[in-house]
C-alpha positions as semicolon CSV with decimal commas, in nm:
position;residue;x (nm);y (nm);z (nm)
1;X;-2,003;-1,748;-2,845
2;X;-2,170;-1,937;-2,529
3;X;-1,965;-1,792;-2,204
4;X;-2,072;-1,972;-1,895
5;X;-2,073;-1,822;-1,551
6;X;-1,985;-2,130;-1,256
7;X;-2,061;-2,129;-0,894
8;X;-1,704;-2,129;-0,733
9;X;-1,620;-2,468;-0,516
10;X;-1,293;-2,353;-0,355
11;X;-1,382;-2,321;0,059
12;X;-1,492;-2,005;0,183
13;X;-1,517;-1,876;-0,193
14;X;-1,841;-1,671;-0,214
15;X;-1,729;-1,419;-0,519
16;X;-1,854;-1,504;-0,884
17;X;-1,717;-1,415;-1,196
18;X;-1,936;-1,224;-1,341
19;X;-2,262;-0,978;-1,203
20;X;-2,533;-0,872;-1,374
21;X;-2,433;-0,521;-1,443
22;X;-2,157;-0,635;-1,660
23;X;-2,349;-0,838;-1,870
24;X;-2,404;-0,550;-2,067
25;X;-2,127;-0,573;-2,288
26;X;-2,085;-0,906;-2,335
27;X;-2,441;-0,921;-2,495
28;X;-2,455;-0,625;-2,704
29;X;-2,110;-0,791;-2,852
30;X;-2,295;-1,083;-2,970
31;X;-2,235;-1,366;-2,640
32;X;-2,515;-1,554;-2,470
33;X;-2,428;-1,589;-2,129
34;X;-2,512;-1,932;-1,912
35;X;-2,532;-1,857;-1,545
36;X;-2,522;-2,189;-1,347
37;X;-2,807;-2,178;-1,059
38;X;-2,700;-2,041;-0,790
39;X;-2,383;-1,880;-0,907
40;X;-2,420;-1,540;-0,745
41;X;-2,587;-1,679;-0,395
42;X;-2,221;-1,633;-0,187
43;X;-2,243;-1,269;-0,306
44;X;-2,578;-1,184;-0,260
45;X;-2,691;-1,179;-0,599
46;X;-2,986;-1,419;-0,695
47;X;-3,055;-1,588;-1,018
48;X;-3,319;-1,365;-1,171
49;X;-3,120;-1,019;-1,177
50;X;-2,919;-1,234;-1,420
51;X;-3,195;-1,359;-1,604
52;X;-3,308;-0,986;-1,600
53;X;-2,973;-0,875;-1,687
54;X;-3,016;-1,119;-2,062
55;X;-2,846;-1,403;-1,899
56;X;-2,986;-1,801;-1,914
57;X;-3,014;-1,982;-1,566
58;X;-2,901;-2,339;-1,631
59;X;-2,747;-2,638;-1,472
60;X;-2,379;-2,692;-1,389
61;X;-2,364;-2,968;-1,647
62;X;-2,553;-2,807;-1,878
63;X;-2,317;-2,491;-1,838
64;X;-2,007;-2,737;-1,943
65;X;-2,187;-2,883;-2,235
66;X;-2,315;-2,566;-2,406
67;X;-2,043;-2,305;-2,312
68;X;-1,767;-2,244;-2,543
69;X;-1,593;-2,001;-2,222
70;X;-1,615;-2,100;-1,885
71;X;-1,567;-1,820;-1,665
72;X;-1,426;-1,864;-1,276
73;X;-1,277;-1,681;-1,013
74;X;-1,057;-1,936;-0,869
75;X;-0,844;-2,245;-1,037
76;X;-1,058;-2,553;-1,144
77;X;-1,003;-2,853;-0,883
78;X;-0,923;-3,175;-0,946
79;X;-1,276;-3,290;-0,986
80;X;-1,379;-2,929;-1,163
81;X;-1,083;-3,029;-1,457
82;X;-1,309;-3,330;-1,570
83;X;-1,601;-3,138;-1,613
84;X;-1,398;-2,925;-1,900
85;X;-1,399;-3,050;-2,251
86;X;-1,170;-3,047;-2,563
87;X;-1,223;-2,697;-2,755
88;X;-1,335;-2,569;-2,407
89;X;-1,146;-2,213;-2,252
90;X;-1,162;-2,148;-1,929
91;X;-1,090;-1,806;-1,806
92;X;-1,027;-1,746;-1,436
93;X;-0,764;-1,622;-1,199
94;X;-0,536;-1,990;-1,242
95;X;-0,192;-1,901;-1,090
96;X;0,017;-2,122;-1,377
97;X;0,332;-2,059;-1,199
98;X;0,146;-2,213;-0,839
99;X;0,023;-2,518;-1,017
100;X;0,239;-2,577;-1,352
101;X;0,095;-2,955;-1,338
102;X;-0,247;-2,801;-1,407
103;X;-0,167;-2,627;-1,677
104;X;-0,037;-2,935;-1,811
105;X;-0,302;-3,120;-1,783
106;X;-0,508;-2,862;-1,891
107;X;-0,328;-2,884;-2,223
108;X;-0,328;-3,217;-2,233
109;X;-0,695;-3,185;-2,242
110;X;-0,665;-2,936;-2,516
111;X;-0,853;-2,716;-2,319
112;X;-0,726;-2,338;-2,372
113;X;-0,643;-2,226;-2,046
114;X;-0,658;-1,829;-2,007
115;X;-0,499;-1,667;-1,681
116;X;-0,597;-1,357;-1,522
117;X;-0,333;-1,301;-1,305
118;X;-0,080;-1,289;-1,592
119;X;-0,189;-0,960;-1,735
120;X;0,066;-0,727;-1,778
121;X;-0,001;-0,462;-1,507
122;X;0,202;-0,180;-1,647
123;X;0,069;-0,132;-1,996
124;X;-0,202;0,118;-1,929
125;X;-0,415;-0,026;-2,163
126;X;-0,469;-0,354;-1,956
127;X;-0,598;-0,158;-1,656
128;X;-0,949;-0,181;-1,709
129;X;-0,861;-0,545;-1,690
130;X;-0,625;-0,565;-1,373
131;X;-0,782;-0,820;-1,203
132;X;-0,459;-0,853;-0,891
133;X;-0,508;-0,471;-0,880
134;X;-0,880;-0,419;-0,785
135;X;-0,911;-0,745;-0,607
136;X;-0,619;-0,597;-0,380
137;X;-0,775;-0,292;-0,346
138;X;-1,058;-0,527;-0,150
139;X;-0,792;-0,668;0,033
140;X;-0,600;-0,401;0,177
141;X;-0,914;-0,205;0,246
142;X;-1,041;-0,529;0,477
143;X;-0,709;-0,622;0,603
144;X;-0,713;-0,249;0,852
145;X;-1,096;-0,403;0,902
146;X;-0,983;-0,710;1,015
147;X;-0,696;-0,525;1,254
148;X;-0,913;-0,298;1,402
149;X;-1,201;-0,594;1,527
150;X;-0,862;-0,776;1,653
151;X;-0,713;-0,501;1,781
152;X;-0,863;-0,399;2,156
153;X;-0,835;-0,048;2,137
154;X;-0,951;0,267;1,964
155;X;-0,767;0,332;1,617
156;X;-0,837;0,746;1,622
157;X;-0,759;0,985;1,916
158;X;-1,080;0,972;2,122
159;X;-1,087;1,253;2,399
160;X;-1,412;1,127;2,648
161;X;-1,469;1,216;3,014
162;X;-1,399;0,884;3,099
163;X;-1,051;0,989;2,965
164;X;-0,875;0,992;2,642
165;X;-0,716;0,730;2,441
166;X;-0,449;0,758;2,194
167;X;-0,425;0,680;1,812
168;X;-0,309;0,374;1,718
169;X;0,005;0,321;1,579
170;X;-0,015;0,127;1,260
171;X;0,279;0,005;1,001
172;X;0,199;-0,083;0,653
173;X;0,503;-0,316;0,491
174;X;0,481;-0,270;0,107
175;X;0,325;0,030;-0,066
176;X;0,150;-0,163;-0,376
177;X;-0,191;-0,137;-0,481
178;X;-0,355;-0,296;-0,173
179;X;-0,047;-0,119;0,086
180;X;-0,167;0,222;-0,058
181;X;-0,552;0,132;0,020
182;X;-0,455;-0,050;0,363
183;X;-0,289;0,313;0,381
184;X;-0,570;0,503;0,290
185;X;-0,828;0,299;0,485
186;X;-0,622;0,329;0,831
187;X;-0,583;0,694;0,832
188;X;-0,970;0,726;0,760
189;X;-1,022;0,537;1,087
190;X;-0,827;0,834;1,278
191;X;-0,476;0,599;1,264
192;X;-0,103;0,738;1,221
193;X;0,040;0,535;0,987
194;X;0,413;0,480;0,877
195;X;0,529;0,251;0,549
196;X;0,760;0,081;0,403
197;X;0,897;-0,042;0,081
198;X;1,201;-0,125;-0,074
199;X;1,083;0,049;-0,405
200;X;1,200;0,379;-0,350
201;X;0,929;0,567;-0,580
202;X;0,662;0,480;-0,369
203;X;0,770;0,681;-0,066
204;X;0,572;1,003;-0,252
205;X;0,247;0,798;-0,285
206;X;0,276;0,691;0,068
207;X;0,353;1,065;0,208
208;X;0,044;1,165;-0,012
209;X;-0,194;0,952;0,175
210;X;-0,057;1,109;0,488
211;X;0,142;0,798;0,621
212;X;0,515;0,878;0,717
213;X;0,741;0,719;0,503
214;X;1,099;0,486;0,608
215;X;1,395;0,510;0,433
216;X;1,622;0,202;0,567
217;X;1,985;0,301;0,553
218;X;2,105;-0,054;0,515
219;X;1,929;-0,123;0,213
220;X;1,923;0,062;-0,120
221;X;1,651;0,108;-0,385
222;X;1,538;-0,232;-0,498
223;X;1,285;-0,119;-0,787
224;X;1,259;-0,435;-1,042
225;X;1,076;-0,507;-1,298
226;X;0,684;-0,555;-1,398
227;X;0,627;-0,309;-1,095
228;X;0,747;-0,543;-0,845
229;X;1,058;-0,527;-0,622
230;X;1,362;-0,721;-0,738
231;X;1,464;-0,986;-0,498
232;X;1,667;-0,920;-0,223
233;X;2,014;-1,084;-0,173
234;X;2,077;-1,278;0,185
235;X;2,313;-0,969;0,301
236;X;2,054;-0,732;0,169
237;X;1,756;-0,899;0,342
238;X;1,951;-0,942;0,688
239;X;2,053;-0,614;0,685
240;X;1,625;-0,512;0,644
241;X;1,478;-0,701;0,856
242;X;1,755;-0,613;1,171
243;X;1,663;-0,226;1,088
244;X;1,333;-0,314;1,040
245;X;1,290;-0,455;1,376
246;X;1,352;-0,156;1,578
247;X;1,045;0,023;1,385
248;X;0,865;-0,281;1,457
249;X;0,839;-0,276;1,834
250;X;0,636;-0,005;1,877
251;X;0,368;-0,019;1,657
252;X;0,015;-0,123;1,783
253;X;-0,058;-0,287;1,434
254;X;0,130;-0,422;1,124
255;X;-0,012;-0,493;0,770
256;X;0,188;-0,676;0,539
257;X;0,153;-0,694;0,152
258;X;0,464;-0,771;-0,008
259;X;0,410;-1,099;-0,239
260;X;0,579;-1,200;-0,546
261;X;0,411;-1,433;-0,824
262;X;0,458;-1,801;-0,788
263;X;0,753;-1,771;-0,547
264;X;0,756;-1,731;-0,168
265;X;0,679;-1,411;-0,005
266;X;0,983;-1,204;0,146
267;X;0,992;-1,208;0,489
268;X;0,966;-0,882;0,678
269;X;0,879;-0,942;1,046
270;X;1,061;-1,241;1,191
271;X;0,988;-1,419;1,501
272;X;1,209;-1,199;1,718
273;X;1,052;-0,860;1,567
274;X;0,728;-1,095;1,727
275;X;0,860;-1,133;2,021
276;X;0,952;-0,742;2,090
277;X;0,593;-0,604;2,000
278;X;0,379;-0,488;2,296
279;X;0,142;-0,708;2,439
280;X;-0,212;-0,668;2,257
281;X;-0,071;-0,603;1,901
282;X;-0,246;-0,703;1,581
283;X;-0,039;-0,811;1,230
284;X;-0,233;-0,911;0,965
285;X;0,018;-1,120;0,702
286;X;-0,179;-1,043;0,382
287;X;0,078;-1,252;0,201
288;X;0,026;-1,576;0,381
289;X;-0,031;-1,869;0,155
290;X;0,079;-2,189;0,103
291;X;0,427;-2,120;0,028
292;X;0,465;-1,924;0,340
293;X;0,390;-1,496;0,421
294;X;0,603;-1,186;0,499
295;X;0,573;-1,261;0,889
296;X;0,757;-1,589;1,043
297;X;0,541;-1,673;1,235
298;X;0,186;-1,643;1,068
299;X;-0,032;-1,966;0,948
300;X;-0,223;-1,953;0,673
301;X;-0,587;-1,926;0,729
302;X;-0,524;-1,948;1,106
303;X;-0,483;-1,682;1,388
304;X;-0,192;-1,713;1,645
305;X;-0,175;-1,570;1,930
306;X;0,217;-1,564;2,087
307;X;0,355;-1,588;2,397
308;X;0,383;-1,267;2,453
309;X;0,056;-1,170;2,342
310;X;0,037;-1,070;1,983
311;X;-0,225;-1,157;1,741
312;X;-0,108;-1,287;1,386
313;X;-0,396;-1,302;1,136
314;X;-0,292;-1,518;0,830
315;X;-0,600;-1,472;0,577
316;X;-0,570;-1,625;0,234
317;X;-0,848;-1,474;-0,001
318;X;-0,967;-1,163;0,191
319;X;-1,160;-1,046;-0,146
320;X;-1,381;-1,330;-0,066
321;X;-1,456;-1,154;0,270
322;X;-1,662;-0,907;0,088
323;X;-1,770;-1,111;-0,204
324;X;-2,033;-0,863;-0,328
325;X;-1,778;-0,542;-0,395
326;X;-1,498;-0,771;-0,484
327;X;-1,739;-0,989;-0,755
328;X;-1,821;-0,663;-0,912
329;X;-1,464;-0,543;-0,959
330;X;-1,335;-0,879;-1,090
331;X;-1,671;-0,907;-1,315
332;X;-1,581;-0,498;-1,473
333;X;-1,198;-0,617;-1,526
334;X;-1,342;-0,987;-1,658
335;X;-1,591;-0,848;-1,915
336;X;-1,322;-0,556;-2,020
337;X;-1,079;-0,856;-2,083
338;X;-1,321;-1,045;-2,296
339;X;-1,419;-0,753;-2,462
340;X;-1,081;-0,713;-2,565
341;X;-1,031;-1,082;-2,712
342;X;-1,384;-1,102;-2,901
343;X;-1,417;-1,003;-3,267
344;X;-1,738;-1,047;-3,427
345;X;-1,873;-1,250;-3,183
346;X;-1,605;-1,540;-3,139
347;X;-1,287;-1,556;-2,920
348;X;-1,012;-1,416;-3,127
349;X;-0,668;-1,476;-2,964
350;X;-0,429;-1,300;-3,136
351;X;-0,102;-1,402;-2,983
352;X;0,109;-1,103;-3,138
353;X;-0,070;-0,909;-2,889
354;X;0,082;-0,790;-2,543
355;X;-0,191;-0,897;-2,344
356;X;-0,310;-1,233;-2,525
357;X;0,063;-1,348;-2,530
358;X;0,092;-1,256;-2,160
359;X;-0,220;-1,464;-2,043
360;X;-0,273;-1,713;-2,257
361;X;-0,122;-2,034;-2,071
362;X;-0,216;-2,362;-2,277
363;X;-0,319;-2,380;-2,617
364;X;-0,405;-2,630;-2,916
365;X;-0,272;-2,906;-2,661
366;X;0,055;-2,701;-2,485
367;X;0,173;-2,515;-2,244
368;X;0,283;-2,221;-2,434
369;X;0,378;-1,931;-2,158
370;X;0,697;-1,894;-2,123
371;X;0,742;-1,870;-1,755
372;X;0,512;-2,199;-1,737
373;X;0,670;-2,396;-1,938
374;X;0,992;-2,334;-1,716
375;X;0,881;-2,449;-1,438
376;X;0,772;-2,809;-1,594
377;X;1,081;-2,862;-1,754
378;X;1,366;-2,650;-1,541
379;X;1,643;-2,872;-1,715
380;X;1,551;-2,737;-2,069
381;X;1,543;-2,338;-1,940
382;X;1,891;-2,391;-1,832
């Protein structure tokens, strides 16, 4: 089996999909791996530590052409999709339920079309694989970064003889994998830090990170299923964000996290809640994409700054902020995935598997995940 590395062309993309420490595995298990030149430059990691890792620097074309796996970090482009061939599998983080006509095209192309992002991230044996889990880990950890350059003023309790200045006040709005790091990261910079989530279990791994912990009275426990929070009804989410607001106006800095796969992001801070923060305050909407973020106001990929003086950062792929730690992450959960789907040297999907079922989006020419295959054709789910 040929697996071929590509050099990502989404904008502002610098991660890769695989470094040269976790080359390791791949080769011992019988792979050759094609690194296209140039691959690793965005993340600081030039050609010949993968040639010295066992890898073969080659040409992008040459990469399509020889590879039986293409690996990537982001969805294929428009232009990126003709460059894949018939018996090809491409491997990446795809988001199916974002772009269901991709898929089908994909499988139109017969092209086996594997997703990242679809691994189940409750079985304990897929954690070593849990690509959304240590790629938000990244994210929440640069999100507080982010805050505290926007923010004007100190994050810890600084006594000086010039005077003292007190800690910031920061609010973290879901308590999943990257809440509990933005948690974590906050309170290392000297921050007191309250949370919030509609999941009630995560109010002990909030507390244990030091961060005080809200319990909304108008809303009960909204735990649902896959790890994720259930979705809110319209009484349910009115009810939130009106208690929510009077928490809101006094912090110094929000961080919002709360996303949900292929669907639009709750919202959590309207424009209002905005409007009644101090001037100088920093939120960073980590949910912010295309389909909208937890904060009404936000933009993707743009900062606002309101009327009254609050900054809204809207950033869309912070792991790309810190390519180098986030490329080795996603490479360890990458090479632990194939690793998993290789026997005796070949690609071996075994669909009666949890995991393969789970990820495996197109295949011998269609769309075979469920959830995918919904979305194309929402008259036949019904």
């Amino acid at each position: 089996m040929k697996i071929g590395v590509v050099k990502e062309r989404a904008p502002n993309e610098r991660r890769v999909a695989l470094v040269p420490d976790a080359l390791k595995p791949l080769l011992a298990a019988g792979a050759e791996v094609l690194v296209e030149r140039g691959a690793g430059d965005g993340a600081a990691i030039p050609d010949k530590l993968f040639v010295d890792a066992g890898a073969t620097i080659a040409s992008r074309d040459d990469v399509y052409k020889q590879a039986d796996v293409i690996v990537r970090v982001q969805r294929p482009d428009a232009d990126e999709v003709t460059d894949l061939r018939e018996g090809q599998t491409v491997v990446g983080l795809l988001q199916p339920l974002i772009d269901p006509p991709l898929m089908q095209k994909l499988a139109g192309m017969k092209v086996t079309a594997i997703s990242l992002d679809a691994i189940p991230r409750t079985l304990s044996r897929a954690q070593t694989m849990d690509v959304l889990s240590s790629q938000a880990n990244v994210g929440g950890y640069r999100a507080v970064l982010m805050a505290a350059e926007a923010y004007g003023r100190y994050f810890p309790l600084l006594t000086t003889a010039a005077g003292t200045a007190r800690p910031a006040n920061v609010l973290v709005l879901g308590v999943g994998v990257a809440g509990l790091q933005a948690i974590a990261t906050a309170r290392r910079l000297g921050a007191i830090v309250t949370a919030y989530d509609v999941r009630s279990e995560t109010k002990e791994q909030a507390e244990s990170l030091g961060a005080k912990f809200i319990v909304l009275k108008s809303v009960a426990d909204a735990s649902g299923a896959g790890g994720y929070a259930r979705e809110l009804t319209p009484q349910e989410r009115e009810a939130q964000q009106n208690e929510l607001n009077g928490h809101i106006s006094g912090m110094d800095v929000i961080i919002t996290t709360a996303q949900v796969p292929g669907r639009r992001p709750p919202l959590l801070v309207t424009a209002a809640a905005v409007n009644g923060m101090k001037s100088g305050s920093v939120i960073v909407d980590m949910a912010a994409s295309a389909l909208g973020g937890n904060v009404e106001v936000s933009k993707a990929d743009e900062t606002v700054v309101t009327d009254n003086g609050v900054t809204v950062l809207a950033p869309t792929n912070l792991p790309a902020t810190m390519p180098a730690g986030a490329s080795q992450f996603y490479a360890r959960n990458l090479a632990a995935f194939l690793a998993h789907l290789t026997q005796d040297g070949a690609l071996t999907l075994d669909m009666e598997d949890e995991i393969t079922a789970a990820t495996v989006i197109t295949r011998n020419g269609e769309v075979v995940q469920e959830a995918t295959k919904k979305l194309l054709n929402p008259e036949a789910a019904k």
